[in-house]
ROFI-215414 format. One record per residue (C-alpha): residue number from 1; x, y, z. Coordinates in nm, 3 decimals. Each point is the difference from the previous one (the first is absolute). Layout:
BEGIN
n:NUM | px:X | py:Y | pz:Z $
...
***
This chain:
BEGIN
n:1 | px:-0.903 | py:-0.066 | pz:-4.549 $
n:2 | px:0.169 | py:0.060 | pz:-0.360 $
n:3 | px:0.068 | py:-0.272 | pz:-0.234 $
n:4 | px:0.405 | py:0.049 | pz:0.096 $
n:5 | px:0.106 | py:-0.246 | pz:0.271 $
n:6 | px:-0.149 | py:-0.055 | pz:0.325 $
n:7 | px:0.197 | py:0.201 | pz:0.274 $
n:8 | px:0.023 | py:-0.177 | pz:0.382 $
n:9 | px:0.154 | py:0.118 | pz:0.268 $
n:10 | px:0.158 | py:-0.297 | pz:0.276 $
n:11 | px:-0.005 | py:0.194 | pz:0.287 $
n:12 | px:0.218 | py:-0.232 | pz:0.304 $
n:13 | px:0.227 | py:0.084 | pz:0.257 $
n:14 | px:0.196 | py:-0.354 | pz:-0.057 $
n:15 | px:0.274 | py:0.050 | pz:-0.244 $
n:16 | px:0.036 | py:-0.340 | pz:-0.110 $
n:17 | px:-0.422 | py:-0.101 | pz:-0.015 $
n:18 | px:-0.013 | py:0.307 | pz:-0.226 $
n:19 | px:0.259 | py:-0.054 | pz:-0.204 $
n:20 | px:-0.125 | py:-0.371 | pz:-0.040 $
n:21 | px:-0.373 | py:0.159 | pz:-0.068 $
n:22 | px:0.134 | py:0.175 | pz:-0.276 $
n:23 | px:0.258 | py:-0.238 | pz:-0.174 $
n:24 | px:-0.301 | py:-0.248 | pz:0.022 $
n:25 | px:-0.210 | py:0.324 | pz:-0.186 $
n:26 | px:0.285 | py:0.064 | pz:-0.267 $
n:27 | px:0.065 | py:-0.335 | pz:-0.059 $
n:28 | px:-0.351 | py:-0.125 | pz:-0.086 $
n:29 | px:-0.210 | py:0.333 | pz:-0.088 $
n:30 | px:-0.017 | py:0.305 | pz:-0.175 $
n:31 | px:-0.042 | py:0.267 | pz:0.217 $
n:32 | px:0.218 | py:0.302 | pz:0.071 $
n:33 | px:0.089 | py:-0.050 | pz:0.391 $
n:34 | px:0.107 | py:0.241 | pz:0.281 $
n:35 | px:0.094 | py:-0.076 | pz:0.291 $
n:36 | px:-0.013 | py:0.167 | pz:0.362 $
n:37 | px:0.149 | py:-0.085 | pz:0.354 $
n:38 | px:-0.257 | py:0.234 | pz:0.147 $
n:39 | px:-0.344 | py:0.112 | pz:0.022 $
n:40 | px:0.165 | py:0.358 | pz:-0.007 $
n:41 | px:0.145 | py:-0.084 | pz:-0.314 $
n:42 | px:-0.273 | py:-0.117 | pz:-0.164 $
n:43 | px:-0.212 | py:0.288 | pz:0.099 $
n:44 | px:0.256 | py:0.191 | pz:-0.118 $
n:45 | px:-0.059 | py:-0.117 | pz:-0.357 $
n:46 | px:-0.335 | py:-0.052 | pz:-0.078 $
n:47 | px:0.000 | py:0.275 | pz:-0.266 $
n:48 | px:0.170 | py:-0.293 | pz:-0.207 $
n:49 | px:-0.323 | py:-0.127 | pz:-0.048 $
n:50 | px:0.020 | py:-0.354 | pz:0.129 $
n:51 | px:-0.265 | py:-0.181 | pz:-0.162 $
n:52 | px:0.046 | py:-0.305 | pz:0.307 $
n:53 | px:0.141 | py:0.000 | pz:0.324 $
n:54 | px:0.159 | py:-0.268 | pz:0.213 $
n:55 | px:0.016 | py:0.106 | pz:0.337 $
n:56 | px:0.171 | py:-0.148 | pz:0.348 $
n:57 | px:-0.207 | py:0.009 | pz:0.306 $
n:58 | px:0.273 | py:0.086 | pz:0.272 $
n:59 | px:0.225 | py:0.197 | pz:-0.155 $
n:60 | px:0.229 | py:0.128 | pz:0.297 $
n:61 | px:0.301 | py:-0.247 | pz:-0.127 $
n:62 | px:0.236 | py:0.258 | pz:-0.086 $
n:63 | px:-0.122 | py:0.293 | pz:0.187 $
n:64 | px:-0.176 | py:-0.033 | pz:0.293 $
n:65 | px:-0.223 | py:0.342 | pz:0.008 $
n:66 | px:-0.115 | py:-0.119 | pz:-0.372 $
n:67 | px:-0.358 | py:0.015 | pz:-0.055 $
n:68 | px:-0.154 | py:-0.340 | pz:-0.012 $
n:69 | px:-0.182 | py:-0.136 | pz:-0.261 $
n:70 | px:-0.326 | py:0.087 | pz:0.091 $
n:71 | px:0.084 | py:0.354 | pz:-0.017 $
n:72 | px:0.184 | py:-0.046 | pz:-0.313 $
n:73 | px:-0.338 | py:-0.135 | pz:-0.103 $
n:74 | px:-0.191 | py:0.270 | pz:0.151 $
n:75 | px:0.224 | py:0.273 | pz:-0.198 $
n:76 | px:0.006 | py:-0.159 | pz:-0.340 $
n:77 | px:-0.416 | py:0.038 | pz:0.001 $
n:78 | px:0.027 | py:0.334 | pz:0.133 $
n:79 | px:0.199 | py:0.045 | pz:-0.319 $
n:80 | px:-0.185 | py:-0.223 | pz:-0.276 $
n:81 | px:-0.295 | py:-0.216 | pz:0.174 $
n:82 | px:0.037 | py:-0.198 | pz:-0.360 $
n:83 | px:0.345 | py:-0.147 | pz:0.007 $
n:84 | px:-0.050 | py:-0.361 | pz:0.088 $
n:85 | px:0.217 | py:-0.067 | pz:0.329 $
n:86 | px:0.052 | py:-0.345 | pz:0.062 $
n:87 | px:0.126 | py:-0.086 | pz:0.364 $
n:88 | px:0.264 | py:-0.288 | pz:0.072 $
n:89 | px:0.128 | py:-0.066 | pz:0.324 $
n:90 | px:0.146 | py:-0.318 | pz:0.195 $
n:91 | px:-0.357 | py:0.045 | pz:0.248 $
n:92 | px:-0.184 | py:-0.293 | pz:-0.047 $
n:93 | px:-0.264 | py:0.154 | pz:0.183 $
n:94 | px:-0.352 | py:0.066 | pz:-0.124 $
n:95 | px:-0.031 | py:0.318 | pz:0.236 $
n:96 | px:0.311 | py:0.148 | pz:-0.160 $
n:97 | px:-0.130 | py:-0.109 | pz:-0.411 $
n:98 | px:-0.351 | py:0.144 | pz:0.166 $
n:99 | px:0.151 | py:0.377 | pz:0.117 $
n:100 | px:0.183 | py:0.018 | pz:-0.318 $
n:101 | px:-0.312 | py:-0.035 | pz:-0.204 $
n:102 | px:-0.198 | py:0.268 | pz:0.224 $
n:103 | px:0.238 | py:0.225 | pz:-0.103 $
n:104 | px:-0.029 | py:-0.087 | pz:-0.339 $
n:105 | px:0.243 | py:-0.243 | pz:-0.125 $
n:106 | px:-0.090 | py:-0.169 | pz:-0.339 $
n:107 | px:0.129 | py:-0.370 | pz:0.156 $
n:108 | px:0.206 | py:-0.115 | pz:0.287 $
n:109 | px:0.253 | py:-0.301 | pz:-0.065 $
n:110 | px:0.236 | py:-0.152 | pz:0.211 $
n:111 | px:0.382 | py:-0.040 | pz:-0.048 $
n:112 | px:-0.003 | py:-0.377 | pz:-0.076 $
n:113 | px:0.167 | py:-0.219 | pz:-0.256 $
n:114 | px:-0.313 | py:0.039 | pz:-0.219 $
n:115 | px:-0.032 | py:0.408 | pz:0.041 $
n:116 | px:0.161 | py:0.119 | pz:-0.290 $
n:117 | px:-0.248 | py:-0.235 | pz:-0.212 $
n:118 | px:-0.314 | py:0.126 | pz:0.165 $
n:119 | px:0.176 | py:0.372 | pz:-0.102 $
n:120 | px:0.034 | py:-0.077 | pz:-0.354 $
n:121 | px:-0.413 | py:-0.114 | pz:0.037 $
n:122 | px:-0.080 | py:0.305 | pz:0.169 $
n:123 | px:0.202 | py:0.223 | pz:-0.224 $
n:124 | px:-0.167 | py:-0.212 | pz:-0.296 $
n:125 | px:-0.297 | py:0.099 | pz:0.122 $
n:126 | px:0.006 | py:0.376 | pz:0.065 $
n:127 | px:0.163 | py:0.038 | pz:-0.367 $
n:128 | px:-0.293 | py:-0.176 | pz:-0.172 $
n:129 | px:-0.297 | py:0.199 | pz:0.220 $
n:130 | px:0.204 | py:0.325 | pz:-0.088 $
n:131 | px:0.037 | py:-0.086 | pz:-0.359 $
n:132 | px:-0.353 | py:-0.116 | pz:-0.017 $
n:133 | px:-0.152 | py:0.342 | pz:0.208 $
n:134 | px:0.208 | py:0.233 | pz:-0.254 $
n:135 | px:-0.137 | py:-0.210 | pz:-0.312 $
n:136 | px:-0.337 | py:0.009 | pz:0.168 $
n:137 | px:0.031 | py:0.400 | pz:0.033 $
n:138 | px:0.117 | py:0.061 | pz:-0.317 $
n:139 | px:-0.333 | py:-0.159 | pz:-0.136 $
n:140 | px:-0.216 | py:0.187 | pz:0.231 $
n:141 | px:0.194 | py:0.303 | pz:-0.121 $
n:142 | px:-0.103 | py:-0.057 | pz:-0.341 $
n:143 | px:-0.378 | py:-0.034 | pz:0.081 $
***
């Protein structure tokens, strides 16, 4: 990560949850936030550089041959196995959060009244590790 803003990408199939995600991003962070109806899409644009990613489990919504999440998932780490890919879906089942982190998600949360809070934690989070790994490497650098 650089010391400019943090980059996510909401990745959801529901118009109106992602437009909610994000107005709830804009209004109360400061990160530079794109969003994508479909795994496809996000794909797509990973040479953007997200720094975070916010992605839907089912994805199929608006087009229903559109990869899942999972294999969003799946192609992101074939791509960068370091961008952080957090998983949110309306499954409140601990199979589903389970699969998603055998294929590597960073966290799983559910859509729920309290989701976008546990985001802006788990978003807190990845931005201090990565900010203290690059101070911590700039050190070793020096030895």
């Amino acid at each position: 990560m650089s010391d400019s803003k943090t980059r996510i990408f909401l990745v959801d199939d529901d118009a109106l949850y992602l437009n909610l995600l994000k107005n709830d991003f804009l209004a109360q962070t400061d990160y530079i936030i794109e969003t994508y109806a479909t795994g496809e899409l996000c794909v797509e644009n990973l040479s953007r550089k997200p720094d975070i990613i916010i992605l839907d489990y089912f994805l199929d919504g608006i087009e229903k041959t559109a990869i899942n999440g999972i294999e969003a998932l799946d192609r992101i780490k074939l791509y960068d196995p370091n961008i952080p890919v957090v998983m949110l879906s309306c499954q409140d089942q601990i199979e589903v959060a389970v699969n998603c982190m055998h294929h590597k998600a960073y966290d799983y949360v559910v859509k729920s009244e309290t989701a976008f809070m546990r985001l802006q934690k788990i978003i807190t989070d990845i931005v201090d590790y990565n900010k203290i790994a690059k101070e911590l490497t700039w050190y070793m650098d020096r030895m």
